[in-house]
VMD Tcl script that draws the C-alpha trace (Angstrom):
set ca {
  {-142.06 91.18 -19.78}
  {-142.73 95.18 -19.22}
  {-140.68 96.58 -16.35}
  {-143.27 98.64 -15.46}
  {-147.31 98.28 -16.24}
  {-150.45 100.74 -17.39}
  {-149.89 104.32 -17.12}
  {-146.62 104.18 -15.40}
  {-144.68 102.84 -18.02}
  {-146.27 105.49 -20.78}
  {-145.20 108.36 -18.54}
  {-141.92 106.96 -18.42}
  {-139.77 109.00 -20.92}
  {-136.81 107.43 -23.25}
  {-134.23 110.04 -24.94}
  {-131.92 110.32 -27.27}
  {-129.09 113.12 -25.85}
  {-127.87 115.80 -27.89}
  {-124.43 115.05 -29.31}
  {-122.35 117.45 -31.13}
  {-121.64 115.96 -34.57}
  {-123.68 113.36 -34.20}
  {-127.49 114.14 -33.97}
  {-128.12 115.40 -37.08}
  {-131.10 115.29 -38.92}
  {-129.71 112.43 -40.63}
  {-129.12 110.56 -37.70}
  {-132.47 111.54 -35.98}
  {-134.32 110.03 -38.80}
  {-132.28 106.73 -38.28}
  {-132.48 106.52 -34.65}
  {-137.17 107.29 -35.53}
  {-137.27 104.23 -37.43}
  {-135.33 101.88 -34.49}
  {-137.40 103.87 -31.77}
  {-141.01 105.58 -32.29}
  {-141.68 106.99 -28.88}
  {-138.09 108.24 -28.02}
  {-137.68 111.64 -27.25}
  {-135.30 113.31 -30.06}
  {-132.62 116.22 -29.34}
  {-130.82 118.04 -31.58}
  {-127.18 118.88 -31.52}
  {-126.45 122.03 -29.81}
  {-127.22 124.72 -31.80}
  {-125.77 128.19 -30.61}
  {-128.21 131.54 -30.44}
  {-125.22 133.08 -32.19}
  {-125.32 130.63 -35.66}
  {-129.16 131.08 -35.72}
  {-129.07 135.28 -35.50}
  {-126.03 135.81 -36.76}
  {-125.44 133.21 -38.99}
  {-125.95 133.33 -42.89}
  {-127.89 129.82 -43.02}
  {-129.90 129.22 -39.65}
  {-132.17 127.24 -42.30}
  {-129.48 124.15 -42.00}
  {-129.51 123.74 -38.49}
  {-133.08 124.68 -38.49}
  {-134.81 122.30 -40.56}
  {-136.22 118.68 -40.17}
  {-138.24 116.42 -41.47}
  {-141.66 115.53 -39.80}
  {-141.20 112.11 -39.00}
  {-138.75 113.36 -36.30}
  {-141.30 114.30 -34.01}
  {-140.96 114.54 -30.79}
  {-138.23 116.78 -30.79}
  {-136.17 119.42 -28.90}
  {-134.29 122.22 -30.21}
  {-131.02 122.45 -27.90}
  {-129.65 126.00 -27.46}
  {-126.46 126.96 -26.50}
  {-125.77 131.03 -25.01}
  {-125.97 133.35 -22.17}
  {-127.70 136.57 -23.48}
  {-131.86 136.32 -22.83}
  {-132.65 138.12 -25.44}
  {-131.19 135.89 -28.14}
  {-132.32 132.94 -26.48}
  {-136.07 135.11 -26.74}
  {-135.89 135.58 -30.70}
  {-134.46 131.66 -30.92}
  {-137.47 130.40 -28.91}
  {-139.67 132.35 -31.56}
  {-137.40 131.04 -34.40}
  {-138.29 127.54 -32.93}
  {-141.67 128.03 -32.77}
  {-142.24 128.79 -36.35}
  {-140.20 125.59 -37.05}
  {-142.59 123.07 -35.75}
  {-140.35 122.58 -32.93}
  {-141.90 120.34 -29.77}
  {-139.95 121.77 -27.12}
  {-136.54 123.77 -26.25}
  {-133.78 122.35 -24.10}
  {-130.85 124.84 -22.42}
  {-127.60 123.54 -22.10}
  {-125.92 123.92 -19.15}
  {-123.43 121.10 -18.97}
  {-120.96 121.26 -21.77}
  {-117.75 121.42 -20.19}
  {-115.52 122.12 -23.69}
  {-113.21 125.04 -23.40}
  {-114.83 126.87 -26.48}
  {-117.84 126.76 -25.11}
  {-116.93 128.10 -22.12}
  {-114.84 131.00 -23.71}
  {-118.52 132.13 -24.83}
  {-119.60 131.81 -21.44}
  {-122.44 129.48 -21.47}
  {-122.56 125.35 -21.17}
  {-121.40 123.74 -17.77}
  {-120.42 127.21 -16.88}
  {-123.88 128.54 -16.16}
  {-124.24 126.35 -12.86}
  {-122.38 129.44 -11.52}
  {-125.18 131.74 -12.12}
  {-128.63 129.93 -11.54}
  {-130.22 133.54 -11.80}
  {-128.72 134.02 -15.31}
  {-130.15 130.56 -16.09}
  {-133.54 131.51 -15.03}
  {-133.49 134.58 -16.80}
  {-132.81 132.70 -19.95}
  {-135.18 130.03 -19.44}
  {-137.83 132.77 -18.83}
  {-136.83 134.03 -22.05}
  {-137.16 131.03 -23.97}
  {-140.56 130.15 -22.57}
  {-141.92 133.29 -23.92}
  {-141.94 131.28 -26.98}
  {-144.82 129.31 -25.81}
  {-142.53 125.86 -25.84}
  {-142.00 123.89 -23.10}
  {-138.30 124.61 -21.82}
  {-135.98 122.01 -20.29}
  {-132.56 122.69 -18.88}
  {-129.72 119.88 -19.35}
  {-127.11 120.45 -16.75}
  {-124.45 118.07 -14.69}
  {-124.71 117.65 -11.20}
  {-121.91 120.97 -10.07}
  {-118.58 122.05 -11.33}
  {-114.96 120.75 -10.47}
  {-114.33 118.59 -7.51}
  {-116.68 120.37 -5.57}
  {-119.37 117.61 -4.04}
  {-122.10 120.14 -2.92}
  {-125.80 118.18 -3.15}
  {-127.12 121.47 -1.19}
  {-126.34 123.27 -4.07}
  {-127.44 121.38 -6.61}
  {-130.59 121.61 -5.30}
  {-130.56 125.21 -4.85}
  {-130.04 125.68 -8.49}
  {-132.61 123.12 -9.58}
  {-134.84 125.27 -7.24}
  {-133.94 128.07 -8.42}
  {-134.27 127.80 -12.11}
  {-137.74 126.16 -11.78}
  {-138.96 129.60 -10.22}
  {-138.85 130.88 -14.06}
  {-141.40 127.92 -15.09}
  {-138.96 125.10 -15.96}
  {-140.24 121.88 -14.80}
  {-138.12 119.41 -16.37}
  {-134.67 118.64 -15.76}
  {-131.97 116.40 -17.07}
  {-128.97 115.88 -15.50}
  {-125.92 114.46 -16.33}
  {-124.91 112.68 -12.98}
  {-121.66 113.70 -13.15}
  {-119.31 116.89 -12.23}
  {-118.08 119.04 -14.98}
  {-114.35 119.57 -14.56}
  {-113.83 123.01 -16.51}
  {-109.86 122.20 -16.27}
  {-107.74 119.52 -16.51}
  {-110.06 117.40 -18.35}
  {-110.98 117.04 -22.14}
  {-114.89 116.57 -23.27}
  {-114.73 113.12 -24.28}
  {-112.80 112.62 -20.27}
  {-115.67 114.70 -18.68}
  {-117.76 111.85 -19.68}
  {-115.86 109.24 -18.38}
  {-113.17 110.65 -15.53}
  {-116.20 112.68 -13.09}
  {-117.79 110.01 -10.54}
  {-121.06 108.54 -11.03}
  {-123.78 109.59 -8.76}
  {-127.29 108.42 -9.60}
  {-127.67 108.70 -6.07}
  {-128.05 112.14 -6.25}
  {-130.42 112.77 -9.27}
  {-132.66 110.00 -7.19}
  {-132.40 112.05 -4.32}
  {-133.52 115.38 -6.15}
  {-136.60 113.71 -7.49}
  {-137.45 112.44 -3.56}
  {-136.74 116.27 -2.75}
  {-138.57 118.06 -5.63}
  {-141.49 115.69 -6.85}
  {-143.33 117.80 -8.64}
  {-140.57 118.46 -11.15}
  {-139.88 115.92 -13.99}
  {-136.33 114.65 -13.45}
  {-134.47 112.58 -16.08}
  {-130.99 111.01 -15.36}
  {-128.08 110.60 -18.07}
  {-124.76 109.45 -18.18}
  {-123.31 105.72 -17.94}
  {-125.93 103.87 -19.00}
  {-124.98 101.16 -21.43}
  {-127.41 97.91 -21.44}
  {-130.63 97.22 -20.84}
  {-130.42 96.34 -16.97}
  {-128.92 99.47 -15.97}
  {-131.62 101.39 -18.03}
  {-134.68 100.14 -16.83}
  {-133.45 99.83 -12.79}
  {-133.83 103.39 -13.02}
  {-137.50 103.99 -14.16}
  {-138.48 103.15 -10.45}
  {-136.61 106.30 -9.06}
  {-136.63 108.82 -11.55}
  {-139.38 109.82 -14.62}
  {-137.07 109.12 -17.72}
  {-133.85 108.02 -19.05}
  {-131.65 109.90 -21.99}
  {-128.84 107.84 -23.76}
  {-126.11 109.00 -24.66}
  {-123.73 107.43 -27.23}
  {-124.82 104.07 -26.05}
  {-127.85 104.87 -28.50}
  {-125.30 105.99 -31.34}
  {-123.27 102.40 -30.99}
  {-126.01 100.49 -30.36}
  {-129.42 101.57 -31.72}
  {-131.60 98.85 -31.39}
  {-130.71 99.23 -27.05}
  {-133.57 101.88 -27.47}
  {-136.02 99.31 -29.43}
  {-135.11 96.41 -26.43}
  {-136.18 99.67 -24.18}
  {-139.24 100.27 -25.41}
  {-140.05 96.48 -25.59}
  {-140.00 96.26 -21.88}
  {-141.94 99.52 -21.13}
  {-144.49 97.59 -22.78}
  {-144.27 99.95 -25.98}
  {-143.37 97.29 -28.67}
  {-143.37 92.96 -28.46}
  {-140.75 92.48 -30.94}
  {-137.48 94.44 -32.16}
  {-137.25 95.85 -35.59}
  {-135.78 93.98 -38.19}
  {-132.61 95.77 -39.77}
  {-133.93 94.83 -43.50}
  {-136.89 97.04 -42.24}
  {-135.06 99.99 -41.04}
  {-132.57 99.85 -43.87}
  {-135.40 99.83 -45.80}
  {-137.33 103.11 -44.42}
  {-133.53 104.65 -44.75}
  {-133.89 103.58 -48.33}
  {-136.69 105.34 -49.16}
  {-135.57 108.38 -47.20}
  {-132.73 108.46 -48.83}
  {-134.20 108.61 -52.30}
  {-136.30 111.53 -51.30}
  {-133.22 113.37 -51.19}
  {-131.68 111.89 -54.84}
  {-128.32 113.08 -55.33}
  {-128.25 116.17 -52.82}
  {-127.85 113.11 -49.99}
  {-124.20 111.86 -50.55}
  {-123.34 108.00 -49.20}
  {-120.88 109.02 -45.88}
  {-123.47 111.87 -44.59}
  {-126.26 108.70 -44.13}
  {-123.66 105.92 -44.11}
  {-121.50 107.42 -40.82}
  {-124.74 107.01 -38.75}
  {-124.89 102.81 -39.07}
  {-122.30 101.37 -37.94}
  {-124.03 100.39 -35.33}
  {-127.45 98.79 -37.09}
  {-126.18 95.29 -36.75}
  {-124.37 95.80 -33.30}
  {-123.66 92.95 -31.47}
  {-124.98 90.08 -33.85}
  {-123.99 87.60 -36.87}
  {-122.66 89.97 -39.81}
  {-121.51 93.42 -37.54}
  {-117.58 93.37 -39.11}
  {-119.19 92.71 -42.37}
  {-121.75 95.34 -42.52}
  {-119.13 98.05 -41.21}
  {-116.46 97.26 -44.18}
  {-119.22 97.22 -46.09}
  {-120.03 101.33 -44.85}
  {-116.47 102.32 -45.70}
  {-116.84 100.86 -49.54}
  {-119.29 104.29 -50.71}
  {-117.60 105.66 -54.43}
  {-116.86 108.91 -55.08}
  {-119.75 110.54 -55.69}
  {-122.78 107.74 -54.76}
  {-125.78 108.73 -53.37}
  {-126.74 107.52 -50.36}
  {-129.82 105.62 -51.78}
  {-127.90 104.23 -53.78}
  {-125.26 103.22 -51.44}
  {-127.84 101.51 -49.51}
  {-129.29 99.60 -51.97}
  {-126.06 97.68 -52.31}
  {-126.42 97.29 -48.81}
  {-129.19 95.67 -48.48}
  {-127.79 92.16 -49.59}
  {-125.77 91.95 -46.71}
  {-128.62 91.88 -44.47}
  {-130.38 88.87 -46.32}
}
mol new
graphics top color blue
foreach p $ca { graphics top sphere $p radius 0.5 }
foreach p [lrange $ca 0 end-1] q [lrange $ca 1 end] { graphics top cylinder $p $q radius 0.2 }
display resetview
């Protein structure tokens, strides 16, 4: 049964988070097949590796199946984040996402990421910038910095940015805790408070607000379509995929779940596309989590460690396949 009905449930939107190491194009392409309508990001590509870099082309390129999806950009300088919009652009890109919430120590060394909440102006500016493009801009940020619990300012800087034409938001419902605290703890140690992000779509309706962070089954997902206009998964959607196929289901956007034969399947043929320039472990790393949670998981992921030296992918998963039968 649909959580929500008609129109209401269409609008609702269903991501798939940027994760460093993680959502590459290889993975995007998996995570397509499981989910049709989600909302795809890339990982966080820096203004400096596109401009500077010898080979923007590899974080650049996609396939078309992939669609929708967002190029996330990383910096602090408006001009760069200008010429990467246009770089975008002439991509195919759908859309271009700002981070401001990654708390890592090298990223703020470079002065962008969670640091940026400190300077909504600068964060306008750049947004500004990267909707000169002519894509729609999004900002991804966390809900302040440290142990500071300031809701006043969070809406200030929500406020604030949206005077340069962003209209849709994502936020991490957590603090960023620039010291003291690794990445992987910023996503786990900082508080919970949906509370808030609910609060800033009562305050700001006509903005499009989307809440992340904590959400791991299917209840907690869909109790939140009532108070904000989307959800974006986090590594929840890495372990377990087919969470974003029961999604859909109740939005009304599917009746059944995908079959893994099928998906492995579509992988298959992907993979054979790319012949021998698609090694086994760069598909193969992305799966563990196909047959998550039912009859077969432990097999399947010994069977992901067993690649040879030197086997393609499509290959790879070909032998695969019997252990889905």
């Amino acid at each position: 049964m649909p959580v929500l009905n008609g129109n209401a449930a269409m609008d609702k939107i269903l991501s798939v988070a940027p994760m460093l190491d993680w959502t590459d194009r290889h993975c995007r392409y998996f995570l397509r097949l499981v989910c049709p309508s989600c909302v795809l990001y890339t990982e966080m590509v820096t203004t400096s590796a596109l401009l500077l870099g010898r080979d923007p082309e590899r974080f650049l390129e996609f396939s078309g199946a992939e669609h929708p999806l967002i190029l996330q950009l990383g910096g602090d300088d408006p001009h760069a984040m200008h010429a990467a919009g246009r770089m975008a652009r002439a991509y195919g890109y759908d859309g271009l996402n700002l981070n401001v919430g990654c708390p890592s120590p090298r990223v703020q060394k470079g002065s962008f990421g969670a640091c940026l909440m400190t300077t909504p102006d600068l964060v306008a500016e750049l947004v500004a910038a990267m909707g000169e493009s002519g894509l729609p801009v999004s900002v991804k940020h966390r809900l302040g910095l440290d142990r500071e619990e300031d809701y006043a300012a969070l809406r200030a800087f929500v406020e604030t940015v949206a005077t340069a034409g962003c209209r849709h938001f994502i936020v991490h419902a957590r603090n960023a805790w620039l010291k003291g605290l690794s990445p992987a703890e910023n996503r786990d140690v900082p508080p919970l408070r949906w509370d808030w992000v609910h609060q800033l779509k009562r305050d700001l309706p006509h903005l499009t607000i989307e809440i992340n962070g904590g959400f791991n089954d299917l209840a907690a997902v869909t109790a939140q379509f009532s108070a904000v206009d989307g959800v974006m998964l986090g590594r929840a959607a890495y372990h377990h995929p087919l969470l974003l196929a029961e999604i859909e289901r109740a939005l009304g956007r599917r009746e059944t779940l995908p079959e893994p034969e099928v998906i492995l399947s579509g992988l298959i043929a992907y993979a054979e596309r790319w012949g021998e320039w698609l090694p086994a472990p760069r598909l193969s790393r992305h799966l563990h989590g196909l047959r998550f949670g039912q009859r077969g998981a432990g097999a399947w992921r010994r069977f992901l460690g067993t690649a040879e030296p030197g086997e393609s992918a499509a290959k790879f998963l070909r032998r695969g396949m019997s252990l889905l039968d």
